[in-house]
KEZAGU-327898 format. One record per residue (C-alpha): x, y, z. Coordinates in steps of 0.25 Angstrom, whole numbers, padded with zeros to 4 digits, always signed. Layout:
<nodes>
XYZ/...
</nodes>
This chain:
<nodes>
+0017-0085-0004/+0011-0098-0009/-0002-0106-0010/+0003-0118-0002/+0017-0119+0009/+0031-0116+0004/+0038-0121+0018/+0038-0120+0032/+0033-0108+0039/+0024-0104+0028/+0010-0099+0031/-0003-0098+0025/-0010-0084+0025/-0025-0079+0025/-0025-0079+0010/-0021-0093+0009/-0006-0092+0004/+0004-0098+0011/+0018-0087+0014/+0032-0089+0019/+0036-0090+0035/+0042-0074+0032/+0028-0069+0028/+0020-0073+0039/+0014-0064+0048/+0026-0059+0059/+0035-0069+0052/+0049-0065+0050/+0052-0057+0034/+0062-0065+0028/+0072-0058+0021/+0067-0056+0005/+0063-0043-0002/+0052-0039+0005/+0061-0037+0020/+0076-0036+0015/+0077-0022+0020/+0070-0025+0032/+0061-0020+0043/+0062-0005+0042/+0067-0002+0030/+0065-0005+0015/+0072-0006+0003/+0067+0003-0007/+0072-0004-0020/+0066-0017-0014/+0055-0012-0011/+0051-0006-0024/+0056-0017-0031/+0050-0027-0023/+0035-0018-0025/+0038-0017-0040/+0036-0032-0040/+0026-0034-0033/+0018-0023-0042/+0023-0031-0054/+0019-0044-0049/+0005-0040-0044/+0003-0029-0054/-0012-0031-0060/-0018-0032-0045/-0011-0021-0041/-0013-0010-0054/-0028-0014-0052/-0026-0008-0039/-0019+0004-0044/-0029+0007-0056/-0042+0006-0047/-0036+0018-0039/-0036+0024-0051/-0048+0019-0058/-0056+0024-0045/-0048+0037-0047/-0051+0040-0063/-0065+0036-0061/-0068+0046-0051/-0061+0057-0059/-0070+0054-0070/-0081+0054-0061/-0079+0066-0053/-0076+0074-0066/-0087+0070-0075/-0099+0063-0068/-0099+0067-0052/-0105+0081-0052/-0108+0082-0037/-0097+0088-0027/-0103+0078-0015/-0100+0066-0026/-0086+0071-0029/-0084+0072-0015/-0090+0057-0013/-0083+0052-0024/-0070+0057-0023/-0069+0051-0006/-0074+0038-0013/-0065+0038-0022/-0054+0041-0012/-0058+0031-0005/-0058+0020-0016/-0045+0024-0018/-0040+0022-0004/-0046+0007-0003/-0039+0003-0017/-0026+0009-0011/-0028+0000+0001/-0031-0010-0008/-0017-0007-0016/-0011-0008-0002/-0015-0022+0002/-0010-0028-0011/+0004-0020-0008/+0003-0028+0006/-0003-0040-0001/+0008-0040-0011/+0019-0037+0002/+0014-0050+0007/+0015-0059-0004/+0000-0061-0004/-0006-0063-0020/-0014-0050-0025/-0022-0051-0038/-0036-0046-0044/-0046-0051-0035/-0041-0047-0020/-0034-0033-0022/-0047-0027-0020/-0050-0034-0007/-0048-0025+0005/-0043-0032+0016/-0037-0019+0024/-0047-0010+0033/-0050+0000+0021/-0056+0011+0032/-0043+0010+0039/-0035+0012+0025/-0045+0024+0021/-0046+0031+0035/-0027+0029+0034/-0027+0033+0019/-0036+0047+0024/-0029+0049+0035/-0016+0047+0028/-0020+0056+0017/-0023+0068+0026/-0010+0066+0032/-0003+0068+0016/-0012+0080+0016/-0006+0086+0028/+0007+0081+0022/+0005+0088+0010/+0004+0103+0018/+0020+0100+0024/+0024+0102+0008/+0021+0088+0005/+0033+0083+0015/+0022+0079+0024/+0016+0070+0014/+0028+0064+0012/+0032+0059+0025/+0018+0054+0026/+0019+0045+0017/+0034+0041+0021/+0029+0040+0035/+0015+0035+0036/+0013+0028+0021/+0013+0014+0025/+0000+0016+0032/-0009+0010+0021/-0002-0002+0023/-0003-0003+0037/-0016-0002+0035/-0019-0014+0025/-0008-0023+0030/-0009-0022+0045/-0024-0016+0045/-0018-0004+0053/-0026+0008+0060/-0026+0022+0053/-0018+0029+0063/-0009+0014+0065/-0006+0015+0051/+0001+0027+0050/+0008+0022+0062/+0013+0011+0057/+0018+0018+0044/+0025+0027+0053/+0032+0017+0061/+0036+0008+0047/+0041+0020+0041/+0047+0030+0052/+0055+0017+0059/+0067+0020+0047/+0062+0031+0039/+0075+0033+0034/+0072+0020+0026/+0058+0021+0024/+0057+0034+0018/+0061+0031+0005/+0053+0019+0002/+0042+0027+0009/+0043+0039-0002/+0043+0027-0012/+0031+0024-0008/+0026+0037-0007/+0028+0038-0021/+0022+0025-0026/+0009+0029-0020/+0008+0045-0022/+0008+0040-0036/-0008+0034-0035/-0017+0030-0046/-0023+0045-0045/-0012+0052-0047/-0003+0046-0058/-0014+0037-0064/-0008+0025-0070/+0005+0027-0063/-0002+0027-0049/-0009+0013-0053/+0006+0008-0053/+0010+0015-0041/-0001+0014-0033/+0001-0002-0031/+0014-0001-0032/+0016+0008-0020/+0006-0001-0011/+0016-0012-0015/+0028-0004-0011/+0022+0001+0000/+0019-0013+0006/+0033-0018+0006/+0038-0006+0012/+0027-0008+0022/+0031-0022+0024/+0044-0019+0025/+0045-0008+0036/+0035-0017+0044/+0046-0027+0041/+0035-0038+0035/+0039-0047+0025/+0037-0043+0011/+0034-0054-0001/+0044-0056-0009/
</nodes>
């Protein structure tokens, strides 16, 4: 990425940076760290490595993102504990609240693509939605019901739903998928060679169970990290290229 031409075939996108002939939209991915494993598969060490980068290079943007998930969540707790007395409040509050939370998710996810794309992130844009959040919120509920159901097959059941239909978010955000096509093309990226998904899949699984809510100051680091994560591999299976 750069603010003026670097050679032939480079291109000018909507947010005015101008990108390399591999990056452009049905181009070719040149051989680098974002695609060396190629279409289908991923290489866990590079893809971690290659995430912990990015997390490190964009850090302040992206732990904002992280601790408002959790600022939303502590204030709430507070509240409900030693202000809201009403049950029709706790009810109202604790839905907007889930909801909140699923938009900033979104929001985490879009840098993760962002990031996957070479595109700047900084202060002043992550909290621009830029995805259908009805779409995201409609998946995300949709998607939790399926973990609940999950849950009832001894917690195996949630497993593979994650491993099999974890990437929706970012179907979602990056190609402003359908509810039901999210999940599809999840499936499809992650069932085409399970065999090598499912590890960086369970990575990923982990990085994200992990959330603001439910380790505190640990989820603020893995919460981003993940949605970082989770967009190369998505790149990668969809066999896009990745910034280097």
């Amino acid at each position: 990425m750069s603010d003026t031409p670097q050679g032939p075939g480079w291109w000018q996108a909507s947010d005015g940076k101008w990108y390399p002939p591999e990056q452009a939209p049905g181009g070719t991915p040149a051989p680098g760290p974002g695609n060396a494993a190629g279409r289908g598969s991923v290489d866990i060490g590079t893809a971690f490595s290659w995430a912990w980068s990015k997390f490190q290079a964009n850090i302040q943007p992206l732990l904002i993102l992280g601790a408002s998930v959790a600022i939303v969540q502590i204030v709430w707790w507070i509240a409900s504990n030693f202000v809201v007395d009403s049950y029709l409040m706790s009810v109202a509050g604790s839905l907007a609240v889930y909801v909140i939370t699923l938009i900033l998710t979104m929001l985490t996810v879009q840098a993760g693509l962002d990031i996957a794309n070479g595109q700047a992130i900084d202060t002043s844009t992550i909290f621009t939605i830029r995805a259908n959040a009805g779409t995201y919120v409609i998946a995300a509920i949709l998607f939790g019901i399926m973990q609940i159901i999950g849950c009832l097959l001894l917690c195996i059941g949630l497993i593979f739903v994650w491993l099999i239909f974890g990437l929706w978010s970012f179907a979602v955000v990056d190609k402003n998928a359908g509810v039901i096509e999210s999940f599809t093309q999840s499936k499809d990226l992650t069932m085409a060679n399970f065999g090598q998904t499912f590890v960086p899949m369970l990575v990923y699984l982990a990085l994200m169970a992990i959330g603001p809510g439910v380790c505190g100051l640990l989820g603020v680091i893995t919460l981003p990290l993940g949605a970082v994560y989770g967009a190369y591999v998505y790149k990668q299976l969809s066999g896009e290229p990745v910034a280097a």
